[in-house]
N, C-alpha and C positions, 0 to 999 in steps of 0.2 A: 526942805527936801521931804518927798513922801515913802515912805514904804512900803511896799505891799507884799503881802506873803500870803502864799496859795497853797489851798489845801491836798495834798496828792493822790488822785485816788484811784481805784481799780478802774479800768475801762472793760467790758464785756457786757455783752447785747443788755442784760437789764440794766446796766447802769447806763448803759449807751442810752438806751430808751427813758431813763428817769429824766438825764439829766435832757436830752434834745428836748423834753419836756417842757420842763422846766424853764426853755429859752425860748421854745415854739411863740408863735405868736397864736395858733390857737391851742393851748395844751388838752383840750376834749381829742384832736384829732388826733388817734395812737397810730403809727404804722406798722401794718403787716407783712409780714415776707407770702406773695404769692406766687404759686406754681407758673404764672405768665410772664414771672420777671426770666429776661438774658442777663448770661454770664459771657463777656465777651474777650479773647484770647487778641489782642490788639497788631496789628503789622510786627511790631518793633517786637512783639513779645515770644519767646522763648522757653518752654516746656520741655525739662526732660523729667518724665516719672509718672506717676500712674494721674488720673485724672477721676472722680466718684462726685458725681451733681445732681439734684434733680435740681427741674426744669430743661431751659432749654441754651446748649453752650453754643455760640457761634465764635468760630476757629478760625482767624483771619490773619495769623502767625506761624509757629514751629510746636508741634507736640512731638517728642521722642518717647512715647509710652500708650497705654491703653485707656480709654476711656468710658465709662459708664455711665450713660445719663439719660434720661427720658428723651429727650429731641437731641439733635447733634445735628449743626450745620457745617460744613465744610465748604468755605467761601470759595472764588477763585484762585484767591494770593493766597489760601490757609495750606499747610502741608503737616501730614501725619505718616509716622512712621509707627503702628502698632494695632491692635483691635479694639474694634468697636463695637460696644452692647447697649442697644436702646430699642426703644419704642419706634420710634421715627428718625431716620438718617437722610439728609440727604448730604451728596456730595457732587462740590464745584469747583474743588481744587487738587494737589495732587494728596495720593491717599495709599500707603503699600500695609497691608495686614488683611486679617478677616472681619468681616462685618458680620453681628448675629443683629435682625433689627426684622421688627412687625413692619414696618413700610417702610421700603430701599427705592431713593430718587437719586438718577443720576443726570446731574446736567450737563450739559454741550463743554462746557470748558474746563471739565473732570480731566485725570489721569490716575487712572487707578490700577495696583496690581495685588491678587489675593483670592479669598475666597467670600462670597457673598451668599449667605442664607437669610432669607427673606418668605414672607407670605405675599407681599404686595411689592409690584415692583413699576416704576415708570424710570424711563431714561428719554434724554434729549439726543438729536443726533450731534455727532460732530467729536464724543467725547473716546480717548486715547485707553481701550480697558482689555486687560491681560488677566483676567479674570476666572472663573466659575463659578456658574451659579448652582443655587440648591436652594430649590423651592420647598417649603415648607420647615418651622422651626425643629419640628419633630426630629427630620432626619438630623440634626446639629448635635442634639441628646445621642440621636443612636451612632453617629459621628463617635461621639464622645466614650462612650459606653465599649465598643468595638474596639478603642484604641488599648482601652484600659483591660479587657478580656487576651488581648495578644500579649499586652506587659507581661501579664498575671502567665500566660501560658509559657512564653521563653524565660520565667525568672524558674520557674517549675524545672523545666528541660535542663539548663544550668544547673540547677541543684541537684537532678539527678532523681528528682521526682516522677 
């Protein structure tokens, strides 16, 4: 009878990488994490909670939260309930929140309900959208700025200030 007893050890990306090494068949070639790799959110897969990537996520499942990532695709079957902040979005599934994104695509088989701030925008015809748009990122900050100046003036009035 033989025994064999294994040694147990940390698993995390440097030891990932020592040890896939160490089995590679050419250990010279190291692998890199490159900004072109997708991160993909699968039919079957289910999301509730916030979402922070770079690269680029393709969403072909359930998000119930916000997302931030340099590209973000929004398949057909994908559905999101929350916002989104990127570089590049496009969307082709259903989608309800606000989009802040450098270049907003929407394709033909979209359904989207929300607010859309963009600099660049193309859309396909045929797509279901209850929308508003607001061209340029700018306005999103003075958006933003405005809401917080009204806070700041009704907390004032309440107090008696």
């Amino acid at each position: 009878m033989i025994s064999i007893k294994f040694k147990k050890i940390n698993i995390n990306w440097q030891n990932y990488c020592k040890y896939r090494n160490m089995f590679s068949r050419n250990p010279d070639k190291t692998t890199k994490k490159t900004s072109t790799s997708s991160s993909v959110i699968g039919t079957e897969m289910q999301i509730n909670g916030n979402i922070k990537c770079s690269g680029k996520l393709v969403l072909k499942g359930i998000v119930k939260g916000n997302i931030e990532c340099e590209h973000v695709h929004i398949s057909a079957e994908g559905n999101q309930k929350g916002n989104i902040k990127a570089f590049e979005c496009i969307i082709g599934g259903k989608f309800e929140g606000d989009v802040t994104a450098e270049s907003l695509a929407i394709e033909s088989a979209a359904n989207i309900k929300g607010n859309m701030y963009y600099n660049s925008l193309s859309a396909r015809p045929g797509a279901n959208l209850d929308i508003q748009l607001f061209r340029g990122l700018d306005k999103r900050i003075e958006d933003k700025s405005s809401e917080k100046d009204k806070k700041k003036k009704q907390s004032k009035k309440s107090k008696g200030i």
